[in-house]
C-alpha positions in Angstrom: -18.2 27.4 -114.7 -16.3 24.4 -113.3 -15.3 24.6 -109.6 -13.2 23.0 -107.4 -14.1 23.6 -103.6 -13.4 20.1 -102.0 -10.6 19.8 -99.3 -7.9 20.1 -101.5 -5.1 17.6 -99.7 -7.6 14.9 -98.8 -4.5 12.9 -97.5 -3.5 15.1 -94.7 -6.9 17.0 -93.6 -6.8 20.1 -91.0 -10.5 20.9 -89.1 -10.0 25.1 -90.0 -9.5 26.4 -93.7 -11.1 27.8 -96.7 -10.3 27.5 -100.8 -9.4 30.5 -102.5 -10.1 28.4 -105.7 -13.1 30.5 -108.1 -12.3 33.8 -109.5 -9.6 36.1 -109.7 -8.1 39.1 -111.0 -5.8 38.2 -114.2 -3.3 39.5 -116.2 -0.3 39.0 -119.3 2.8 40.3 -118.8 4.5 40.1 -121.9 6.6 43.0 -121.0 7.4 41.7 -118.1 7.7 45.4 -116.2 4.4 43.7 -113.4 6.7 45.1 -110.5 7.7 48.3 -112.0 3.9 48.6 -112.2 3.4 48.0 -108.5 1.2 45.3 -109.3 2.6 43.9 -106.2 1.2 45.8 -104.3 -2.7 44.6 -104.8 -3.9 48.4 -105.6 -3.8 47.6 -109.1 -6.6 46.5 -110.9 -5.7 43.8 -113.1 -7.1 43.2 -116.9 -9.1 39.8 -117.1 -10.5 37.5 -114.9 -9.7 33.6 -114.8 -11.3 30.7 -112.7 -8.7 29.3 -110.7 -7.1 26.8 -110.2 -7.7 26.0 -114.4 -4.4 27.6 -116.5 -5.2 30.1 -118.5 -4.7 28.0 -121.7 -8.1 25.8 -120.8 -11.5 26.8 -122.1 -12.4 25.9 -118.1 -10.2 29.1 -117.0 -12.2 31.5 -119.1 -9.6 32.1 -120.9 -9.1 29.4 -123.4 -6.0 31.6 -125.2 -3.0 28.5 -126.4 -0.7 31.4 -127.4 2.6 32.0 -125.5 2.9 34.2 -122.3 5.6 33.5 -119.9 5.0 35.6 -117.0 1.0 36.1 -115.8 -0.3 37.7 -113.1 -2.9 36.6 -110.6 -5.1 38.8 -107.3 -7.8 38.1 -105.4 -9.2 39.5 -102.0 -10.1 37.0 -99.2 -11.2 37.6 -95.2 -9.3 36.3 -92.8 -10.7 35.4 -89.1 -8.1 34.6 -87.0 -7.4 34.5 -82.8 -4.1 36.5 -82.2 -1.3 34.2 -82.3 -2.7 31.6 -84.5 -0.8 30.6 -87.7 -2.1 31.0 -91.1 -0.8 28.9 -93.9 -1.6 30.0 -97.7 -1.3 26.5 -99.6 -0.6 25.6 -103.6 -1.1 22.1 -104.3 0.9 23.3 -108.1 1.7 26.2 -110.1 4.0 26.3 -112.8 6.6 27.3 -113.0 8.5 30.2 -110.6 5.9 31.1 -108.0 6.1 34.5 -106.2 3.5 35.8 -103.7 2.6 38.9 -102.4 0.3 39.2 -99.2 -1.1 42.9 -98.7 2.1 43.8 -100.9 4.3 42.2 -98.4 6.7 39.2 -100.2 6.0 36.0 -98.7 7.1 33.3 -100.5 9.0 32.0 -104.0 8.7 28.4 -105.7 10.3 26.5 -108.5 8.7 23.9 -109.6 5.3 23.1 -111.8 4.6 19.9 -110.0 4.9 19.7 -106.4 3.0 21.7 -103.2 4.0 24.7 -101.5 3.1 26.6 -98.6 3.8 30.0 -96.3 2.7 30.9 -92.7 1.3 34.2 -93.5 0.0 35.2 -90.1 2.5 38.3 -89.7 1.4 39.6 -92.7 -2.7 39.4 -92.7 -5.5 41.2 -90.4 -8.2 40.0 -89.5 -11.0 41.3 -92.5 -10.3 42.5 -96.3 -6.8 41.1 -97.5 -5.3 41.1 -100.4 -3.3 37.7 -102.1 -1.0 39.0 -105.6 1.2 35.9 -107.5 3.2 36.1 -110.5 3.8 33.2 -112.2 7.2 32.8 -114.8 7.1 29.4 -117.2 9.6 30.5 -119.9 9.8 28.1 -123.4 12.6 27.0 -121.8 13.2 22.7 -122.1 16.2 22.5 -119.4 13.5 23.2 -117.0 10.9 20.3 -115.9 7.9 20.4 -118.4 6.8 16.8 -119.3 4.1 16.7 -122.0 3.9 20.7 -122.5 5.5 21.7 -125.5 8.2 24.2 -125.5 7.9 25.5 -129.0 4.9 27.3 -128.2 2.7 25.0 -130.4 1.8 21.4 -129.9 3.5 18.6 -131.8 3.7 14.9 -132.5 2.7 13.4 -128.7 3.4 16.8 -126.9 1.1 19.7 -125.8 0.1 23.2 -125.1 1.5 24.6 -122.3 -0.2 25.2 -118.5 1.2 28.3 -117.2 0.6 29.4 -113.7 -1.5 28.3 -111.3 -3.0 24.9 -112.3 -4.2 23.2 -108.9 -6.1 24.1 -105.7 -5.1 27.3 -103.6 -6.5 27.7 -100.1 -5.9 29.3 -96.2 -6.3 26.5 -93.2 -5.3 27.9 -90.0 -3.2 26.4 -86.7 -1.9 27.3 -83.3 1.4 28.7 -82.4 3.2 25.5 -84.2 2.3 23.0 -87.0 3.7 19.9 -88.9 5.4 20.7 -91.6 7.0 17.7 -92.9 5.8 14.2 -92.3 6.6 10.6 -93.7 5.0 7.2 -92.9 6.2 4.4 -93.4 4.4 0.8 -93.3 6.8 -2.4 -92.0 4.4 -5.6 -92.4 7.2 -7.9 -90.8 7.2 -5.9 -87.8 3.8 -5.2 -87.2 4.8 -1.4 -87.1 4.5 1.9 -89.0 7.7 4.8 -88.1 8.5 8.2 -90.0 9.7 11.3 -89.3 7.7 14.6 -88.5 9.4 18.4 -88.6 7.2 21.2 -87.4 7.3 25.1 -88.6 8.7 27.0 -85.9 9.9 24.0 -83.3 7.1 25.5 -80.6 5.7 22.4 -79.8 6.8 20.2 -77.4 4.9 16.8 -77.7 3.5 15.1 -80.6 0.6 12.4 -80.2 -0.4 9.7 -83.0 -3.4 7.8 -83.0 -4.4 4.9 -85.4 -7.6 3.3 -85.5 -9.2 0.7 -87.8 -13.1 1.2 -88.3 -13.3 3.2 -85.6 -11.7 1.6 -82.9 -8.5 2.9 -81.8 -5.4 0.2 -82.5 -2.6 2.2 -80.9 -1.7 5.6 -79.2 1.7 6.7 -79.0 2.8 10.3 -77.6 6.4 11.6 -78.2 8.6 14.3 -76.9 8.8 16.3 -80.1 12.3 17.8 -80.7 13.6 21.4 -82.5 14.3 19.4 -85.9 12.9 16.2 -86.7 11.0 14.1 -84.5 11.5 10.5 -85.0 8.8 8.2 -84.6 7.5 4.5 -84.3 4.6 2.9 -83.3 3.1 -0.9 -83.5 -0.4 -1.5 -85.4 -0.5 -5.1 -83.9 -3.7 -6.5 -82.6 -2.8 -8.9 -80.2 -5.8 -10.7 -80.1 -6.7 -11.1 -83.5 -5.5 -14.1 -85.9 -3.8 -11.8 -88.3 -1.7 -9.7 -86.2 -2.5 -6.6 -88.9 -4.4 -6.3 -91.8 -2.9 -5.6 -94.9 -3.6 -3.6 -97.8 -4.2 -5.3 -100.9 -5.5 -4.3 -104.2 -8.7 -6.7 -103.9 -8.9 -5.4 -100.6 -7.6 -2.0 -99.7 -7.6 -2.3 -95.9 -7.0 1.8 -94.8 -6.2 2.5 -91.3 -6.9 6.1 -90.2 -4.1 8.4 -88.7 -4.4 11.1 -86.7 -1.3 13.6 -85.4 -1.9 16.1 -82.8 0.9 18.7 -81.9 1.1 20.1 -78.3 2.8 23.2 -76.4 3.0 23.0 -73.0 -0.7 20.9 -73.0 -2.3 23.0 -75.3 -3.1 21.5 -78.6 -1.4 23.5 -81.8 -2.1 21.5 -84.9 -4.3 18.4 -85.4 -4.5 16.8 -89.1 -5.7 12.9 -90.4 -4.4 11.2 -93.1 -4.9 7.2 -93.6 -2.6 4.4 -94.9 -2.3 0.7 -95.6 0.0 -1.9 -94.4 1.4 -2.6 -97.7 5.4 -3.8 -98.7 6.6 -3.5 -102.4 9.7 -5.8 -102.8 11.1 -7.6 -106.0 12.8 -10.9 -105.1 15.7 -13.0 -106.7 13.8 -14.8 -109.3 12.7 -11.6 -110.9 9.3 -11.5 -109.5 7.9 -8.2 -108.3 6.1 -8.6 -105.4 3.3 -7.1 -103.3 3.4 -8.4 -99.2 5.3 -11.0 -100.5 3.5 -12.5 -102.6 4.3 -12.3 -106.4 2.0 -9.7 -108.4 1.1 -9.5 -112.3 0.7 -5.6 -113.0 -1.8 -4.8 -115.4 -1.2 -0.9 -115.7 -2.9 1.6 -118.5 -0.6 4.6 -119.1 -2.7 7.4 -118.1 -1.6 11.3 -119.0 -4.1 13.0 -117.0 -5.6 15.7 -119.4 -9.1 16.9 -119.7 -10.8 18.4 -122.5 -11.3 21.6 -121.7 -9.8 21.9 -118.4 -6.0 20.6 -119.3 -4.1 19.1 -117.0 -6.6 20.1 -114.2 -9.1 17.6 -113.5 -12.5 19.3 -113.7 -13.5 17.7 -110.2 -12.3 14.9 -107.7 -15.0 12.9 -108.9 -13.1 12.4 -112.8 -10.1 11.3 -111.0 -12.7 8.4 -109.3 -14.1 7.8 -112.6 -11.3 7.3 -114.5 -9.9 4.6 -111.9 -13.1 2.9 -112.0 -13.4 2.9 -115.8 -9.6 1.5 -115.5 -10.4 -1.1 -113.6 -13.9 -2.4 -115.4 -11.5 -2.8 -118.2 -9.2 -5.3 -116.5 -6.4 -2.8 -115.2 -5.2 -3.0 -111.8 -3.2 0.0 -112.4 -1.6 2.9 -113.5 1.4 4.0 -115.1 0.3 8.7 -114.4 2.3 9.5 -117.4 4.8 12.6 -117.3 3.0 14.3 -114.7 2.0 14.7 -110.8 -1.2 14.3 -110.4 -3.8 16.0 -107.9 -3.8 14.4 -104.5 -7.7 13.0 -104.8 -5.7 10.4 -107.8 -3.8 8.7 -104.8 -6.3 9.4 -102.3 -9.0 7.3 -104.5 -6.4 4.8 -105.9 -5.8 4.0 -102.1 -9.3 3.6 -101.2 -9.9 1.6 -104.1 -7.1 -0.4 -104.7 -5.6 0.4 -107.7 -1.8 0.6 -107.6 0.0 3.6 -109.7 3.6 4.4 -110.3 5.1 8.4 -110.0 6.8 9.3 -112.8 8.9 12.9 -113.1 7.9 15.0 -115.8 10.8 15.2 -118.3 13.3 18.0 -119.5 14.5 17.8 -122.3 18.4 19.4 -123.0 20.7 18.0 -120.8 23.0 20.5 -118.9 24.2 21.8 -115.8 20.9 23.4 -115.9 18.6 20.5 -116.2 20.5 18.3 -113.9 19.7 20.9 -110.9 16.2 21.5 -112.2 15.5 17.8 -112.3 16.7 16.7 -109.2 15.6 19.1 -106.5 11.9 19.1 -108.3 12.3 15.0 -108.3 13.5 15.2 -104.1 10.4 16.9 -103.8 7.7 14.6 -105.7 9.1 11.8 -103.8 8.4 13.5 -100.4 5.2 14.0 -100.9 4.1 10.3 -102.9 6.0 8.2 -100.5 3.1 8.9 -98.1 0.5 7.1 -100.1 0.0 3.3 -100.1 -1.0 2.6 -103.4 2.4 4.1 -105.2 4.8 1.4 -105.9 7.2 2.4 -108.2 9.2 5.4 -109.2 10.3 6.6 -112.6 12.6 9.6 -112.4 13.6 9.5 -116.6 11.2 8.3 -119.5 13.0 7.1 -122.7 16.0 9.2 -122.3 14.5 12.6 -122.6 16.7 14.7 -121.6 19.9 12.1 -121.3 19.6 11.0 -125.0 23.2 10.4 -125.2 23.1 8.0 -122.2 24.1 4.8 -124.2 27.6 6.0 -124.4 27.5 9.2 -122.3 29.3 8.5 -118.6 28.0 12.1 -117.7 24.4 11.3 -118.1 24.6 7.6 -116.7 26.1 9.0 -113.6 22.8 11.6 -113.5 20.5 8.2 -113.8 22.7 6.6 -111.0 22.1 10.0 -108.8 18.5 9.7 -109.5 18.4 6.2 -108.5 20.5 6.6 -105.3 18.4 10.1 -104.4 14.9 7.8 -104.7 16.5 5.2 -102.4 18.0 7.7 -99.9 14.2 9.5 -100.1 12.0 6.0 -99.5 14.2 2.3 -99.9 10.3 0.7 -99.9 9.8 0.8 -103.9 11.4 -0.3 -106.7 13.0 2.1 -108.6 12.5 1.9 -112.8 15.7 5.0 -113.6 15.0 5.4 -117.7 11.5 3.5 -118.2 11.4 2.5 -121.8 15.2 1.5 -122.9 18.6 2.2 -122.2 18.2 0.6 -119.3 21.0 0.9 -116.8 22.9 -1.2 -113.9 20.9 0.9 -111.1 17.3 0.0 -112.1 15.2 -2.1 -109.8 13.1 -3.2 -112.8 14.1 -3.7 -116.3 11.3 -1.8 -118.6 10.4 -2.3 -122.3 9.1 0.0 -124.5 7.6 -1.7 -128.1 4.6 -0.6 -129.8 4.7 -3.3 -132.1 2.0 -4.0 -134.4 1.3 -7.4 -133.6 3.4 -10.3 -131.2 5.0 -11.7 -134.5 8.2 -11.1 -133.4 8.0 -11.5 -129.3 9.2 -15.0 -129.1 12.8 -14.2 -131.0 13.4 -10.7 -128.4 11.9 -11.5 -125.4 11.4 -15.6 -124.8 14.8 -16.4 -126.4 16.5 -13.1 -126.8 19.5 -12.3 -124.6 18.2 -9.3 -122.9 21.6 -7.8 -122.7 21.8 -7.2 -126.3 18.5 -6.9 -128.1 16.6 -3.7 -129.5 12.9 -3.2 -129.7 12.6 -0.5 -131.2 15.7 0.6 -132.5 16.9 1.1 -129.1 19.3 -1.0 -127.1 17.4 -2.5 -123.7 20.6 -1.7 -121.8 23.0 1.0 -121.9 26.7 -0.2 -123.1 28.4 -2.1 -120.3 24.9 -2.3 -118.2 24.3 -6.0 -117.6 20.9 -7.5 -116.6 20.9 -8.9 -113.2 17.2 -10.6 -113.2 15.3 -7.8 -112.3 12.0 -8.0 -112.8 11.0 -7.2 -116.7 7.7 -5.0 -117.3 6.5 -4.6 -120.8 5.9 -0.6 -119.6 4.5 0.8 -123.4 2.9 -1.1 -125.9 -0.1 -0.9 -127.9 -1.0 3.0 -129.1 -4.1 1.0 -131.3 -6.2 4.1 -132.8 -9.3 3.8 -134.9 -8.9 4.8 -138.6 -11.6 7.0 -138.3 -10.1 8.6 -135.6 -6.6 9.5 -137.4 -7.0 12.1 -139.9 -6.1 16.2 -140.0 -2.4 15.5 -138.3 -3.6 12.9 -135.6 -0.9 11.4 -133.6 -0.7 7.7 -133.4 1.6 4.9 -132.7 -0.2 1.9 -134.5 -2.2 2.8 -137.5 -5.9 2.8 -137.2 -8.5 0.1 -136.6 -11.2 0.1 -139.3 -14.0 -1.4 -136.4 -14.1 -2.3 -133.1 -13.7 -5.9 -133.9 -10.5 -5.9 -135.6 -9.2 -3.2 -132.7 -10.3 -6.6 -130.1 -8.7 -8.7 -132.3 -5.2 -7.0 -132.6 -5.2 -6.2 -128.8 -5.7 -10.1 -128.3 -2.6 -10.9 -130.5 -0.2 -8.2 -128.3 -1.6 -10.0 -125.2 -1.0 -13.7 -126.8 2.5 -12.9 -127.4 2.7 -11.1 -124.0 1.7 -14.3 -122.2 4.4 -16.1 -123.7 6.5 -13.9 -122.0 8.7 -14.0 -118.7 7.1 -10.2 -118.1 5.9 -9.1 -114.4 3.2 -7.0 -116.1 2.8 -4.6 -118.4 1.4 -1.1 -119.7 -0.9 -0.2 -122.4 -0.8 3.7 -123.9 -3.4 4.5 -123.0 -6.5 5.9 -121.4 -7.9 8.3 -123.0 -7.5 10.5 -126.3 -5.3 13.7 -125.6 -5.3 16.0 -128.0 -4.0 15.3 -131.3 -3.2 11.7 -129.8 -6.0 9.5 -131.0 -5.3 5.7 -129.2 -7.5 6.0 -126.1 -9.9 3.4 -124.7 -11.6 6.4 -123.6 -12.5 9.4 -125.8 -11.0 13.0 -124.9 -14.1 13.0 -122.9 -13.2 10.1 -121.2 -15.9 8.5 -122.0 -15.7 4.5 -123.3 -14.9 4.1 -126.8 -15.3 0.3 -126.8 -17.3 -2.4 -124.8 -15.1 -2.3 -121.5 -16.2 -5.8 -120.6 -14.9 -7.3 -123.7 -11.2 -5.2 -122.7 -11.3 -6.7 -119.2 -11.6 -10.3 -120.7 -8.7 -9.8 -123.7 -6.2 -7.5 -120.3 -6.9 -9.8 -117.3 -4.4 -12.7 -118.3 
């Protein structure tokens, strides 16, 4: 059986808790009558058992069963061992989609949302010893709400998949004092030797806040604050006076990570302690249509990367695979990734920081515009950039893929003024990153970068759109670049799909593909080589090639559905690096 017991938010680490990741109680509710039941209550014994934190779709569950059921139910019993007054915070890193939970049949908490963290003091409501933890999770075929590559028909189809219902990343208890942070942001300013962000604690207890930030182990700076009822405000410089560079930055060849540490104090005492780390790092795109990282221009080289495991779905089987499958990126000439229609599990940004490997955070699609979807999209979108603003190596935002769910946004003023929302809620949420609002086409005025989707067979036709094309009026694939009346206002251009080569052998019994099959390795090198000849001759800032591994029934991976090489990865790196 696959487990996952590592720390589960590696990027802001507490010293007390335990996972309540392994197995669990587990049952369908197709007749949706759980609380007439009492299954609330935790004195019912439910019918199966499933491995957390794997959906019950996944052969890594235990369950392995594709077919629909919208509401599930989950139990377990844990110990507590907690001082009298201490806080106790259950934590999801994801479930999907409308969370409720239950604590010794007391309600405690209710999330919407498949992709972002949540979290509940539960002190009032455990004992020390035996208690017991009940969730029921709703994800209804329902495509207003926020579902990205999981198919809403119930089966998969063309590039879209089964389903992930419920709980589908880590679940743990870590414990604090009388007060803890509960919001945080940091922010990096390179010009002013400085880093500043907010912090918000749970019950506005504490009444000092200290920050520390060292660099291999010697402290840099300490700053303590008077912490206020709301939001504490805060600023502190990362300037070594004495050195030649005045900070080090963070830079892909050399991710440079200080270490952070917050404390929280009441009345001397200390309440809450937690590290994280970041880099001194600044995103910017400049006049010329450059995109630039500290200032200096930077060619992306991104794989689109969908994050799905064989048998485990959209839940990577360990921290390790998410390490992996950046290193395999990189020894294949990428120096980044595009995480494809999904949030990822925090070890992907935790490693891509370490490492230096630069990613961009994409929302997960709906896909029928409405009242509905607009609501759905936006407060789950607020909420992804909360939490990915804190990491170094994100830096760029994608809040709508190829018009999914705005498909009438050429014309449509209703659906461009949701794009320019988007836009304008990503820049209220963190001004530091460019924003890319409908990544493929359609393009519109509020876009920091200009993106192409074109899976093209060959470069043949790359000089006449994109060299001498006016970029105002030409059509890749069948698809304007720019939404009527949208002009384009030299932003940086990024060539953000392309490719989709699979293997002939690869592409029979329904396979999905977007460029039909190579018969040998030789001719798949030798097509690749004539995209990235006619993407040299190009003003592009970088580009994006679908894609990492084989999913399911799509079959144009450099990796297998194992992710495991396909190819000879050092004959990729010399045909990607241009």
């Amino acid at each position: 059986m696959i487990s996952r017991n590592e720390y589960p938010r590696p990027n802001f680490r507490r010293k007390e808790w335990f996972t309540l990741n392994g197995e669990w109680e587990f049952e369908f509710d197709d007749g949706n009558d759980g609380i007439a039941r009492n299954l609330p209550s935790g004195n019912v014994k439910l019918k199966k058992k499933i491995n957390v934190p794997f959906a019950y779709q996944c052969k890594a569950s235990g369950i392995g069963d594709e077919s629909v059921h919208e509401t599930v139910w989950y139990k377990r019993n844990f110990r507590v061992d907690k001082q009298s007054g201490s806080g106790v915070l259950l934590c999801f890193n994801g479930s999907d989609y409308k969370t409720d939970v239950w604590v010794n049949g007391s309600y405690v908490l209710s999330h919407i949302g498949a992709y972002t963290p949540f979290k509940a003091d539960v002190a009032k409501f455990v004992h020390n010893g035996d208690n017991t933890v009940v969730v029921r999770c709703s994800d209804p075929q329902d495509n207003t709400n926020p579902r990205g590559k999981q198919s809403w028909t119930g089966e998969k189809f063309a590039c879209w998949y089964e389903a992930a219902t419920g709980i589908w990343q880590s679940v743990w208890i870590e414990y604090f004092g009388s007060d803890c942070i509960d919001e945080y942001s940091l922010t990096t300013d390179i010009d002013a030797c400085e880093i500043y962000g907010d912090l918000r604690t749970l019950y506005g207890k504490a009444d000092e806040i200290e920050i520390t930030v060292s660099l291999n182990g010697h402290t840099v700076n300490r700053g303590r604050f008077s912490a206020r009822k709301g939001v504490t405000k805060y600023s502190l410089s990362v300037k070594d006076p004495n050195a030649l560079d005045k900070v080090l930055l963070w830079w892909p060849h050399k991710p440079t990570l200080y270490d952070i540490e917050y404390r929280l104090f009441a009345s001397g005492k200390e309440q809450d302690f937690a590290k994280s780390r970041f880099g001194m790092r600044k995103v910017s795109v400049d006049g010329n249509g450059m995109f630039c990282i500290n200032d200096c221009p930077f060619y992306q080289r991104l794989i689109l990367d969908q994050g799905y495991w064989k048998d485990s779905g959209i839940t990577p089987p360990s921290a390790d695979a998410l390490k992996d499958d950046i290193m395999l990126a990189k020894s294949m000439g990428f120096n980044g990734a595009r995480k494809h229609q999904k949030t990822e599990d925090p070890y992907f940004n935790y490693y891509a920081d370490e490492i230096g490997f630069i990613t961009w955070c994409e929302m997960p699609s709906a896909y029928d515009f409405c009242d509905k979807e607009i609501k759905a999209v936006a407060g789950e979108w607020a909420e992804i950039v909360s939490v990915h603003k804190n990491h170094t190596s994100v830096v760029a935002y994608v809040p709508l893929n190829e018009s999914w769910g705005v498909k009438e946004i050429l014309t449509d003023k209703k659906q461009q003024d949701f794009a320019a929302s988007l836009y304008y809620l990503t820049k209220a949420l963190d001004g530091t990153r460019p924003v890319s609002v409908n990544d493929g086409w359609e393009n519109t005025d509020e876009t920091d970068l200009v993106t192409v989707h074109d899976y093209a067979p060959d470069s043949s036709n790359f000089d006449k759109l994109y060299v001498n094309g006016n970029i105002d009026e030409i059509y890749p694939v069948g698809k304007k670049l720019m939404i009527n009346g949208a002009k384009y206002r030299s932003q940086p251009i990024i060539f953000s799909e392309f490719g989709g080569i699979s293997m002939a052998e690869e592409t029979e019994d329904g396979a999905w593909v977007y460029n039909s099959g190579a018969n040998n390795s030789e001719e798949l090198y030798s097509r690749l080589e004539n995209l990235l000849r006619g993407i040299r001759k190009c003003n592009f800032q970088g580009f994006c090639y679908t894609q990492l591994t084989d999913v399911r029934q799509e079959m144009n991976g450099l990796l297998s559905e194992g992710h495991k090489p396909k190819f000879d990865n050092g004959r990729l790196k010399k045909i990607f690096e241009i």
